[in-house]
N, C-alpha and C positions, 0 to 999 in steps of 0.2 A: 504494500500500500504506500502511496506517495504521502511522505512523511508533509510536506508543504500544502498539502492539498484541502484549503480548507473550503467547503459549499454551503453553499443556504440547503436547509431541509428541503425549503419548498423545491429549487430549482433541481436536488435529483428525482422529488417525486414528481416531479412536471416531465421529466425527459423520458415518453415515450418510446422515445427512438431508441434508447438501449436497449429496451424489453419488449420489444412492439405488440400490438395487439391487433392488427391488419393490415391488410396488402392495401395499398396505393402505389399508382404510377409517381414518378419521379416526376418534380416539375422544378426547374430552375427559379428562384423566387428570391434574386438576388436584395429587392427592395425591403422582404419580411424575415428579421433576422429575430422577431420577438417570440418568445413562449407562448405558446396559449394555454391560458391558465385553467385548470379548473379537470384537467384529465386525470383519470386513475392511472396510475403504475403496479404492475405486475410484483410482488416480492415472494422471492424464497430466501432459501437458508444464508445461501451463496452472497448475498447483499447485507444479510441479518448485522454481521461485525461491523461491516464500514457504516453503517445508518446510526450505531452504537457509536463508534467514535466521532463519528460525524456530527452528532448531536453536543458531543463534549468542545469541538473544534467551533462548532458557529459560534454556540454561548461566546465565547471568548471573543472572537473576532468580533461580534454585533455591537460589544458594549464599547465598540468608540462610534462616537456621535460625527461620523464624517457623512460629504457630503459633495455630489457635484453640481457644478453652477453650470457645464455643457461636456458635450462629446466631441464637438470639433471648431475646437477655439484655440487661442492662444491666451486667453485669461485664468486657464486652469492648469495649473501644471499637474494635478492629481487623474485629470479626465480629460483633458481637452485635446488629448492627440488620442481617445479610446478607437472612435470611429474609422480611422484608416490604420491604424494601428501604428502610430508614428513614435508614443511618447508614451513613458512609463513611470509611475514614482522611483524617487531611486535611482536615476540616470546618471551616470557616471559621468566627472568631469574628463576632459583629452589627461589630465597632470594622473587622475585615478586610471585612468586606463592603461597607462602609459608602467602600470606597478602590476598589473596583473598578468597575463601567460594568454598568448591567442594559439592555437593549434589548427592547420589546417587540413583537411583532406579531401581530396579531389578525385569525381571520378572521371575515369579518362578514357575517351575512345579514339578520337581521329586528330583534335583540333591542337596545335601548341599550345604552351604555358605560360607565355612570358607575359605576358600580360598579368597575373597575378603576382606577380614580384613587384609590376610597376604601377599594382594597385595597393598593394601593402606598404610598400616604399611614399608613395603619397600620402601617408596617412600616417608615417611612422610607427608602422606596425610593424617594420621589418626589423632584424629576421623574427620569425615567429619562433613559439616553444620546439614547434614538431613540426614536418609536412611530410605528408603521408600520399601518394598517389599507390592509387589502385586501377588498372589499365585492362583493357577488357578486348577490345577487338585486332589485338594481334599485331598494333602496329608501335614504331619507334616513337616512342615519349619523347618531344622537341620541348627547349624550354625549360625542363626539369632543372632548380636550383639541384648546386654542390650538396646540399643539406639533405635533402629528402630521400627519401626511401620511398621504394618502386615494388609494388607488388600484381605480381600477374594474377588474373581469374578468369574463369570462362563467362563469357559474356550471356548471362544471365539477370535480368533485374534491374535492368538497366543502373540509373543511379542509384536508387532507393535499396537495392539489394546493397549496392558499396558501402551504404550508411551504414546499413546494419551489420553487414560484415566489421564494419572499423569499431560500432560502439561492442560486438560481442568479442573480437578476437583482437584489436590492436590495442584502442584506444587504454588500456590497462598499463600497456608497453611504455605509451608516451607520456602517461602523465601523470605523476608519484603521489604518491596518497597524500601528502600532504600539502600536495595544489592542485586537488581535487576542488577545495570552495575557492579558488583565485582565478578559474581557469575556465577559457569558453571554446569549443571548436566552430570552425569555419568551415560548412560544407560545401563543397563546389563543385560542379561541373568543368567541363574543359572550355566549354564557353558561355562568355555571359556578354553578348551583342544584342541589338536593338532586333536583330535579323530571326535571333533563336528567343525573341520573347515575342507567344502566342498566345496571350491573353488578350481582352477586349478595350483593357481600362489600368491606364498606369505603364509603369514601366519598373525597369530594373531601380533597383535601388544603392547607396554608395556602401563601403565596408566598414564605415564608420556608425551610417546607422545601425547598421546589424548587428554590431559589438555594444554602440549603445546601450541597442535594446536585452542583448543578451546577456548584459550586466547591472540591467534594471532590474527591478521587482520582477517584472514579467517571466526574465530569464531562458526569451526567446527574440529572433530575429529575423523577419521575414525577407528574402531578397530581393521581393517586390513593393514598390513604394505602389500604393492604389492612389485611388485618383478619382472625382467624381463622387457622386452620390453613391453608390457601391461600398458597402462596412468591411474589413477586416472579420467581422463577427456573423459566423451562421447559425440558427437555429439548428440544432442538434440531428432533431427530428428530419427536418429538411435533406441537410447534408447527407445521413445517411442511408436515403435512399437512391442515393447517385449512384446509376451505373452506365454501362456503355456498352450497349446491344450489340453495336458492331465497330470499327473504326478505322476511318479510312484511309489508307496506303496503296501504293502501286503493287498491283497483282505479277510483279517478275522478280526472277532470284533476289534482288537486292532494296533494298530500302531506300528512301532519299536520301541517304549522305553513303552507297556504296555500301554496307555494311552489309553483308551476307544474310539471310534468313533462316532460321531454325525448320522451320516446319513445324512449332507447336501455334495451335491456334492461341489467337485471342481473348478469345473467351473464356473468362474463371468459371470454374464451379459454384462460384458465391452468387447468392440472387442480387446483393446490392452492398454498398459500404460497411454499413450497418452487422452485414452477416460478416462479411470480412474482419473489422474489428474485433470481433466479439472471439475469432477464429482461434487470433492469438491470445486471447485473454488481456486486451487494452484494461486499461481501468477507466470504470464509471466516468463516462463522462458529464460534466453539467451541462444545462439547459442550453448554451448559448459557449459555441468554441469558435476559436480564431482558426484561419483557414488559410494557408498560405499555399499560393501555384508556382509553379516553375521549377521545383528543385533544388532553391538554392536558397540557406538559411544557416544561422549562428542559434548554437544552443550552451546554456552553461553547461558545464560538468557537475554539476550537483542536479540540476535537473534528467537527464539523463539517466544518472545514478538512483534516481528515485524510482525509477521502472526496473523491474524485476529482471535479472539476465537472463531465465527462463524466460519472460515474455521477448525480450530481442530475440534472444533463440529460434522461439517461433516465426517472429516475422521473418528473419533472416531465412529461414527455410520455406518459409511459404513463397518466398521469390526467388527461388531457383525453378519455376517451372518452364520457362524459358526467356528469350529476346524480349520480343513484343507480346507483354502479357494484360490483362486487363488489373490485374492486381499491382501492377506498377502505378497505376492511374488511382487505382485507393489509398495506395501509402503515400502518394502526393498529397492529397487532400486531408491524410490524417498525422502528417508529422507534427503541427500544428496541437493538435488535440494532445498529444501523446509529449509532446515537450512544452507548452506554453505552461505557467502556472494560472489556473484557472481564475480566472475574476472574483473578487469577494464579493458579498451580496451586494452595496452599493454601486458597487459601479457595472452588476447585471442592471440593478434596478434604472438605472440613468440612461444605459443605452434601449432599455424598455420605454421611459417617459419620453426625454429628450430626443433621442434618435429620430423622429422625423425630420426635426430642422436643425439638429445638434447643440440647440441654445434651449436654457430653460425661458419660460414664456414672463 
């Protein structure tokens, strides 16, 4: 159980979507990131301890009388970056940051690396504690600093397999128990261009905020800056029933960037996220989780360490079933869940009121 992890009663017994009780199609409903209140939840045994300590964790947390004045402002340094997910309590200063340990690792298929030296280096982040590349399709690592260590895999799981391969078998190697709380990893792809960002709204974001964030409160770092009316924040329920019936690629040996094809289909055996999560045994998620696309994201090393290695275990295995799987596309959408530290009941409650216009009225 995640030692940090503390919820409002109400909002696990609001989240449907862990324990569902019907089938609905999935519907993208980027505008409604709110709970709707008033649903029964499913409970057995398996829930019975965390509802028990869960009960002990709110009391505590409720009795300070905070409060936010918006969700997407600059008048509130406690709430006002919630909405795109920009800003956290607890934001480190460049002089704080500058004392703690950044660890990188990268997964790697085709593209050079230089470019991450000469984004760390901007930022005085260089050298880092560790950088770890993990290389997958067979070809020459261009770019690799002196520093790093190069580890070969079969190209399975695309990135999200690389992650979990580094938190289950490396991440241990690089980073000593005793800058376990001082320590964030940087996870990356081999590139992060305008070109290889495929989302609707926003863009890449710099590595400053993601060290930021990942040394905020939150103790997560998305590598996409959103943009627009679009929240950082989705209903639970919603999210997990994302899935992706089919998805579209070039029907010949190779992929759009050359890379050989497996022959395992696309499609999971999971009906939808929801089933996915639960596969590996995630923990209980609350009402409303932050959701980050593209890949590429900073988590601390205490957050991390708060999920069970049995449970990376699992995930890490459940993305080996091949290349292009549909389960790569779940663990995108649930690193977020699985490393952010979840929101305490005020500032669920804020982006419930506030969030239509981000300002209290």
């Amino acid at each position: 159980m995640r030692g940090h992890r503390t919820y409002s009663i109400l909002s696990f017994f609001y989240n449907e979507e862990y324990f569902p009780r019907r089938e609905e199609p999935y519907r993208e409903r980027s505008e409604n990131i709110l709970p709707r209140i008033g649903a029964n939840a499913s409970t057995n045994a398996a829930n019975a301890a965390f509802v028990k300590t869960t009960v002990a964790k709110a009391a505590v947390a409720n009795t300070a009388s905070e409060e936010c004045r918006c969700v997407k402002c600059k008048e509130d340094d406690i709430c006002g970056g919630l909405w795109h997910g920009k800003h956290y309590p607890n934001t480190p200063t460049d002089d704080e940051i500058a004392q703690k340990q950044i660890h990188v690792v990268v997964s790697h298929c085709l593209k050079p690396l230089f470019w991450i030296k000469q984004r760390l280096q901007a930022r005085s982040y260089w050298p880092p504690a560790s950088f770890h590349v993990i290389s997958k399709c067979n070809r020459t690592v261009k770019g690799v600093p002196e520093m790093a260590t190069v580890e070969r895999l079969p190209n399975v799981g695309r990135c999200d397999h690389s992650y979990a391969h580094y938190i289950t078998t490396v991440l241990a190697q690089k980073i000593p128990k005793e800058q376990e709380k001082n320590s964030m990893v940087l996870f990356l792809k081999d590139e992060m261009s305008q070109k290889n960002f495929h989302h609707a709204s926003g863009g890449w974001t710099s590595f400053e905020r993601m060290a930021r964030n990942a040394f905020s409160d939150n103790g997560f770092g998305c590598g996409v800056a959103i943009r627009g009316p679009r929240s950082a924040y989705r209903h639970t329920e919603d999210l997990f029933k994302f899935r992706l019936g089919r998805y579209n690629r070039k029907a010949d040996k190779y992929d759009d960037e050359g890379v050989e094809r497996d022959g395992v289909k696309f499609k999971s055996a999971y009906k939808n996220l929801g089933a996915y999560y639960r596969s590996f045994d995630g923990p209980p998620p609350p009402s409303m989780v932050q959701v980050c696309y593209g890949g590429i994201f900073a988590a601390s090393v205490s957050n991390i360490l708060d999920i069970d290695q049995a449970t990376w275990e699992r995930l890490e295995q459940i993305l080996t079933r091949g290349n292009n799987i549909e389960e790569s596309h779940f663990a995108e959408r649930s690193w977020a869940s699985l490393l952010a530290r979840p929101l305490p009941p005020f500032q669920l409650q804020a982006l419930q009121e506030l969030g239509h216009n981000g300002k209290s009225s």
